[in-house]
C-alpha positions in Angstrom: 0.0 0.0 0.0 1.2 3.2 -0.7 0.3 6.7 1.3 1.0 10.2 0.5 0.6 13.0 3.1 0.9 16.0 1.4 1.7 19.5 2.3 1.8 19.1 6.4 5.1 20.4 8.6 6.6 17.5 9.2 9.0 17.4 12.1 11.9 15.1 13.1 14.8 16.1 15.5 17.1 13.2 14.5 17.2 14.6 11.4 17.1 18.1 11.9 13.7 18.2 10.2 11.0 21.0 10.2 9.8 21.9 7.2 6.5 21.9 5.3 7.0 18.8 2.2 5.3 15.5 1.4 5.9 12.3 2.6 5.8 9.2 1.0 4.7 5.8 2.4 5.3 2.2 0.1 5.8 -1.4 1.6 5.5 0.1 5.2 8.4 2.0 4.8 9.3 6.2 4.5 10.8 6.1 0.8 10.0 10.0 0.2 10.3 13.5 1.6 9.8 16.2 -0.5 7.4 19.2 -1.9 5.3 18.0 -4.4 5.7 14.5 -4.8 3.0 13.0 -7.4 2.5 9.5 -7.2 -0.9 8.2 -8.8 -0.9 4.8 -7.1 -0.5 6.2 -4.1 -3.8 7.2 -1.5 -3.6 10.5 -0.8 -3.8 12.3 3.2 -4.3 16.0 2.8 -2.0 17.0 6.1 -2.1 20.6 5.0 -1.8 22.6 8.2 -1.1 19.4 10.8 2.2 17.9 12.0 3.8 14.8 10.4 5.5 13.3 13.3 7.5 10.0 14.0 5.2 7.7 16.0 4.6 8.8 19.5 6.3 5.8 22.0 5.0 5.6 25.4 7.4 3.9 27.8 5.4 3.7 30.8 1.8 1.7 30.2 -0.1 -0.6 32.3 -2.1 -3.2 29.9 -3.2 -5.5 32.6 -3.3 -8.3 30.9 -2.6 -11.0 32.0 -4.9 -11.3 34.7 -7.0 -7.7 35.2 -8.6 -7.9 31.5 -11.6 -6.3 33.3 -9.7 -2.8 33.6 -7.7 -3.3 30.2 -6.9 -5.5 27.7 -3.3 -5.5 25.6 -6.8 -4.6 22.7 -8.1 -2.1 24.3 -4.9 -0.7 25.5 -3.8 -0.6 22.2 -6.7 1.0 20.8 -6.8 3.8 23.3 -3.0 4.0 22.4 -3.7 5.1 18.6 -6.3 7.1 19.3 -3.9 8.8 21.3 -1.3 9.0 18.3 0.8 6.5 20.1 2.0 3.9 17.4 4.1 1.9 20.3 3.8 1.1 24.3 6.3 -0.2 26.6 3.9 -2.1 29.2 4.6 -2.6 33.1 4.6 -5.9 34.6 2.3 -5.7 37.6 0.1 -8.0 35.8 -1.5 -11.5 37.6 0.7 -13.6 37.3 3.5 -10.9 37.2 5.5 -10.7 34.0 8.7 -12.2 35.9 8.7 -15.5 33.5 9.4 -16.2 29.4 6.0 -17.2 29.3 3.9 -14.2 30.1 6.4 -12.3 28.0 5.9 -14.1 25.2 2.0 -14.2 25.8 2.3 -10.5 25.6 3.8 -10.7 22.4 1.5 -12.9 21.3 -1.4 -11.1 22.1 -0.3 -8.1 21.1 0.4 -9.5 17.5 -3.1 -11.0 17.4 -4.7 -7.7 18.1 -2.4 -5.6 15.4 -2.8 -2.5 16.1 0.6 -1.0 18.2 3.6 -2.3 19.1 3.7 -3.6 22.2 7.0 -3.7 24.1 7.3 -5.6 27.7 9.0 -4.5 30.6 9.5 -7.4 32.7 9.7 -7.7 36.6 13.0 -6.9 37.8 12.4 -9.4 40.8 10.6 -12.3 41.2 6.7 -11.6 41.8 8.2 -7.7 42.0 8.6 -8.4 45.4 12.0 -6.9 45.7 14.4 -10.3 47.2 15.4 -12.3 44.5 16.4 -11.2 40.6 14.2 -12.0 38.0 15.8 -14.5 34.9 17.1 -11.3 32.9 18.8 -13.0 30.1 15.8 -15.4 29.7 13.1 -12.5 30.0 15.2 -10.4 27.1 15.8 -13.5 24.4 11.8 -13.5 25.2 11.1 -10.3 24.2 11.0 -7.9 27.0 13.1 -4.5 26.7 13.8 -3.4 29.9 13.3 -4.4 33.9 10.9 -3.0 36.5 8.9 -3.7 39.6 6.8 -0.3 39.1 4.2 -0.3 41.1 6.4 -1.1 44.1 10.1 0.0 45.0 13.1 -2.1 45.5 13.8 -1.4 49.2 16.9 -3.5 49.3 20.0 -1.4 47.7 21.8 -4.6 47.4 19.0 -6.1 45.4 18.8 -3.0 42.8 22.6 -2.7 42.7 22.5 -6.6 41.6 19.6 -5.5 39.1 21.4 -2.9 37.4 24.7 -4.5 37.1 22.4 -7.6 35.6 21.2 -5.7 33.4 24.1 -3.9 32.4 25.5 -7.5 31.4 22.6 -7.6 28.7 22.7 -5.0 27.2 19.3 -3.8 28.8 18.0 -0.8 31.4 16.0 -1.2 34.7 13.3 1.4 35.2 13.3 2.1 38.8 9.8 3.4 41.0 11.5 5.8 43.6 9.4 5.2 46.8 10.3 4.7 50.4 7.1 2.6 51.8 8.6 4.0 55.3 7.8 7.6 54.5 5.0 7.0 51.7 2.8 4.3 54.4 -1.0 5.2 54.3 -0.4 8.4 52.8 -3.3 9.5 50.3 -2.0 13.0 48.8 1.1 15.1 48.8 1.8 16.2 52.3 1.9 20.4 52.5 -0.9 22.7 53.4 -3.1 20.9 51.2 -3.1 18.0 53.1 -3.2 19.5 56.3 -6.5 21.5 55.7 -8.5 18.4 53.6 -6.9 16.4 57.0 -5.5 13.9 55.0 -2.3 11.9 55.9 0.4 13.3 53.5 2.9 11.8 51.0 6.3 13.8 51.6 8.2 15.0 48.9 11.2 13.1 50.6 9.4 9.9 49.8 10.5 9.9 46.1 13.8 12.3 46.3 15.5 9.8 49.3 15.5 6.9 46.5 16.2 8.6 43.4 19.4 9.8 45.5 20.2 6.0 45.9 19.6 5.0 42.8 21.5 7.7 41.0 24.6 6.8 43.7 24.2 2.8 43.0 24.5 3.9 39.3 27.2 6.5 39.7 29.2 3.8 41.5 28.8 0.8 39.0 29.0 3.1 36.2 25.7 1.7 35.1 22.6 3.4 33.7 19.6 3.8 35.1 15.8 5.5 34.5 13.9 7.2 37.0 10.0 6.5 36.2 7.2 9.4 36.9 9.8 12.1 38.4 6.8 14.4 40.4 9.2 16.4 42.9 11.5 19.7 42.5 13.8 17.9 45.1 14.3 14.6 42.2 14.7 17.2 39.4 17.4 19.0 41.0 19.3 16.0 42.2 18.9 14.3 38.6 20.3 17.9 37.1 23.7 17.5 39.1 23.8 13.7 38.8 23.3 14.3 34.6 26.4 17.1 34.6 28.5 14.7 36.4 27.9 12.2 33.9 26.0 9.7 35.6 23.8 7.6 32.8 20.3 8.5 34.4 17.2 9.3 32.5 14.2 10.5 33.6 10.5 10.9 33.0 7.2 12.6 34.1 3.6 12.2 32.8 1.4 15.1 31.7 -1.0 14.8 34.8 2.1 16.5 37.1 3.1 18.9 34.8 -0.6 19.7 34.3 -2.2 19.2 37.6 -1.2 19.9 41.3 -2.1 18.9 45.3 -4.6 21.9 44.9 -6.9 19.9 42.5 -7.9 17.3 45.8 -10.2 19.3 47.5 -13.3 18.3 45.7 -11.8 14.5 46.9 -12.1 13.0 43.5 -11.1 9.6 43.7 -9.7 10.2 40.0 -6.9 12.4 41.1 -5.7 10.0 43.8 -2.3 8.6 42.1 1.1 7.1 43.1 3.4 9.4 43.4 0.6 11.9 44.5 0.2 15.3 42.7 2.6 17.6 44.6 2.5 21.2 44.8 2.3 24.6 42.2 6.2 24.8 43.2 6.9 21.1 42.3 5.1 21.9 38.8 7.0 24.8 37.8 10.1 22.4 38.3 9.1 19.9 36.4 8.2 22.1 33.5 11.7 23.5 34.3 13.0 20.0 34.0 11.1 19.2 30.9 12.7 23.2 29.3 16.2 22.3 29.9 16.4 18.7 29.2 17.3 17.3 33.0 13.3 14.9 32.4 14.2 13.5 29.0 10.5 11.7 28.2 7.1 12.5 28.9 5.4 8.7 29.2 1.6 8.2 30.3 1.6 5.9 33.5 -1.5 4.8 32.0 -3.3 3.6 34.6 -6.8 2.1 33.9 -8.9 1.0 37.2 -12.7 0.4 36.6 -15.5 1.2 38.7 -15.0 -1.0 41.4 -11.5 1.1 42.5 -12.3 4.0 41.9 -16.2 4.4 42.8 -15.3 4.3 46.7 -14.3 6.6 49.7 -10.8 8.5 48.8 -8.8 6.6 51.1 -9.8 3.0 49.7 -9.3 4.3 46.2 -7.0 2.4 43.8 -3.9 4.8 42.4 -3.9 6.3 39.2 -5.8 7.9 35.7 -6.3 6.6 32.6 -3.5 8.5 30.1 -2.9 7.3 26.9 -5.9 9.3 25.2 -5.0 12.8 26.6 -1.7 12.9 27.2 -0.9 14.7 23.6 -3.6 16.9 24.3 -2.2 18.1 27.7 1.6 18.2 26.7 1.2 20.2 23.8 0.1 23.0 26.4 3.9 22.8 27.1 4.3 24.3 23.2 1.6 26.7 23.9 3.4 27.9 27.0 6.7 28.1 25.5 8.2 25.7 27.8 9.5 22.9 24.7 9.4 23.7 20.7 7.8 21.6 18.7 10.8 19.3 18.3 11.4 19.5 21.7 7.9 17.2 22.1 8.5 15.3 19.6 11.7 14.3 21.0 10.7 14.0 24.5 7.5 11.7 23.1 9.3 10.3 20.3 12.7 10.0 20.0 13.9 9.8 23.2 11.4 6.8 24.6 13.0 4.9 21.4 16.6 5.7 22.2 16.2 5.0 26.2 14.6 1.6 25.6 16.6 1.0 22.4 13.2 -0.1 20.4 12.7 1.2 16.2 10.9 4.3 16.0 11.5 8.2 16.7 12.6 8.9 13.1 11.6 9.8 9.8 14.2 8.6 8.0 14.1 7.2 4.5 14.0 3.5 4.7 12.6 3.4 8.0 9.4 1.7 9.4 6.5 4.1 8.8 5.1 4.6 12.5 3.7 7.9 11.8 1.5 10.6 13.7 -0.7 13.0 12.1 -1.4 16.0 14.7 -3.8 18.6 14.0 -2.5 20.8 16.6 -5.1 23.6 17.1 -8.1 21.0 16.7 -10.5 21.7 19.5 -12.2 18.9 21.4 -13.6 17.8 24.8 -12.5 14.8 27.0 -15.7 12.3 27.1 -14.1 9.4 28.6 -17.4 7.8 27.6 -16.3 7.5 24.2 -13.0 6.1 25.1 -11.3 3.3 23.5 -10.1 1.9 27.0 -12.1 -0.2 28.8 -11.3 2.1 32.0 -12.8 5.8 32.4 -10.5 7.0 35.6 -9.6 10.4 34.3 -10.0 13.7 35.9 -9.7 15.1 32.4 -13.5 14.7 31.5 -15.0 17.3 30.3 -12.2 19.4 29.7 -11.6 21.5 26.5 -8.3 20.5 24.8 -6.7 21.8 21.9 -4.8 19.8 19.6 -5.2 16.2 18.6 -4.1 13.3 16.5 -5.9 12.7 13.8 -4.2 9.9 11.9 -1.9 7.3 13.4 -0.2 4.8 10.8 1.7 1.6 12.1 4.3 -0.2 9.6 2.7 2.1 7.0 -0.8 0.7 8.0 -3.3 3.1 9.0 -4.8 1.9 12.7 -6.6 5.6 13.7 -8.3 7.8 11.8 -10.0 10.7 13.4 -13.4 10.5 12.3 
């Protein structure tokens, strides 16, 4: 099949591409970039005033399947994921049974392949069961598929344990994704603790909570000379300690998802169970750091922590409420504020949604280049819509983002030169 977009900007950083031109699409690869290219065999996509994009990658997504199909499916995930202009997800292992063996990796794969509509990547369990003791078969779990190694969802307490993972790791080639918690500080907390918290009287979440173990985790990597990724960075105190880790030249990357960059603690007082996540929203100041982060490069990706929950967790009191939102189908939406603000360029999203995801799990993707797979994003950025999680593609409507006006959307998302969302 052969696709022509014609006359959109397309953008690509690793090429040092922004210019309005055509693109060409044959045997699911890019063969073409240029102004007026004519090709009568080919179906034509009038992209005149939208964004031609490399694929959007999110690194951080929970599929639940295996085992919680009633909140998401690897299906329905990937649905929600084009319609969100992703064209590739990198999907957490807290799953039931937990993706700590070959064979739920390679079920993951397989499902994801009988669905055909994104990419799916596995992260597997860094430790058996993600319960922190004993190391998960790394070498095994990568010849099955998975890309990197995690226990989001919980931390590993045990600095012995996540030294062993990230030297592991290191041996293969592969990257472990760490969730920077201390249970001791974070136990039974429901918010981010500050003023907030103190007048709603609920029991806080300090800040400390989440910058104590990135501290660790950047040492344990500074000292092996190991890399390691620090998953859903929410606190000024993490940014600043990743900004002098990264210009000593410690091999840490970073992200944050569009909810704390977008949201903060002062959003709770209405007690909706759909702003209750893990790490909590933190405070205005804790924002304007993170957009800070995001401006000068210290976060280097913006991932989803798509986090579907059905009724069941959600529709309770706020302190029995599961943790997390629903991302995957806003989280363009809400970053490309960040353009709007001045806070990144155009290329700068791209990269931190494109590019660098690819790069930090080492997975295709983030390019336009000519010969490359054709995971493309169409963006019409000043389309105006509202959030109706009704009509989502997930199978889970846990956002706070309903009803919200948005501006900017994708409106075509093509896989290996297939075309798997169409707006409209």
């Amino acid at each position: 099949m052969k696709l022509l977009l014609k006359g959109g900007r397309i953008i690509d950083p690793l090429r040092k591409i922004d210019k309005i031109a055509d693109l060409l699409v044959d045997g699911g690869k890019v063969v073409r970039i240029e102004t007026n290219i004519e090709d009568p065999g080919a179906d034509i996509y009038d992209a005149g005033g939208m964004w031609i994009i490399p694929g959007l990658i999110d690194m951080h997504t929970h599929l639940r399947e295996p085992g919680y199909e009633y909140k998401e499916s690897i299906r329905t995930g990937c649905e929600a994921a084009v319609a969100g202009g992703f064209t590739a997800v990198a999907c957490m292992p807290n799953t039931n049974p937990v993706n700590d063996t070959r064979s739920v990796t390679e079920y993951i794969i397989r499902q994801a392949a009988l669905a055909g509509i994104a990419r799916v990547y596995p992260v597997a369990a860094a430790t058996r069961g993600s319960e922190g003791r004993v190391l998960s078969e790394f070498g095994d779990l990568k010849e099955a598929g998975a890309v990197a190694f995690s226990d989001d969802g919980k931390p590993v307490a045990d600095s012995a344990v996540m030294r062993y993972a990230m030297e592991y790791a290191a041996s293969f080639g592969a990257l472990v994704i760490s969730h920077c918690e201390d249970a001791t500080l974070s136990a039974d907390g429901l918010m981010n603790e500050g003023r907030i918290s103190t007048e709603l009287g609920l029991k806080g979440i300090p800040s400390i909570a989440e910058d104590i173990p990135v501290a660790r985790d950047i040492a344990i990597a500074e000292y092996t000379g190991t890399s390691v990724h620090i998953a859903h960075v929410s606190t000024a105190g993490a940014v600043r300690i990743i900004r002098e880790a990264k210009k000593r030249g410690v091999r840490v990357t970073a992200e944050t998802a569009p909810h704390y960059f977008s949201l903060s603690d002062e959003a709770l007082r209405e007690f909706d169970t759909n702003l209750k996540m893990n790490p909590p929203l933190r405070s205005t100041e804790d924002v304007a750091a993170l957009k800070e982060a995001l401006r000068d490069g210290t976060i280097d990706v913006i991932a989803t922590d798509h986090a579907p929950h059905s009724s069941i967790e959600k529709d309770v009191e706020f302190e029995y409420a599961a943790n997390g939102i629903i991302g995957l189908e806003t989280s363009l939406a809400l970053s490309l504020n960040l353009v709007r603000e001045g806070v990144l360029s155009p290329a700068d999203l791209v990269r931190k949604m494109s590019s660098n995801p690819a790069a930090v799990l080492g997975v295709r993707g983030g390019t336009l280049g000519i010969g490359a797979e054709a995971d493309i994003t169409v963006i019409d950025p000043n389309r105006p819509w509202t959030v109706d999680v009704r009509i989502f593609r997930s199978k889970s409507r846990n956002s706070p983002f309903h009803g919200w006006k948005m501006e900017g959307k994708a409106v075509l998302t093509i896989v290996g030169g297939a075309i798997k969302y169409r707006e409209g």
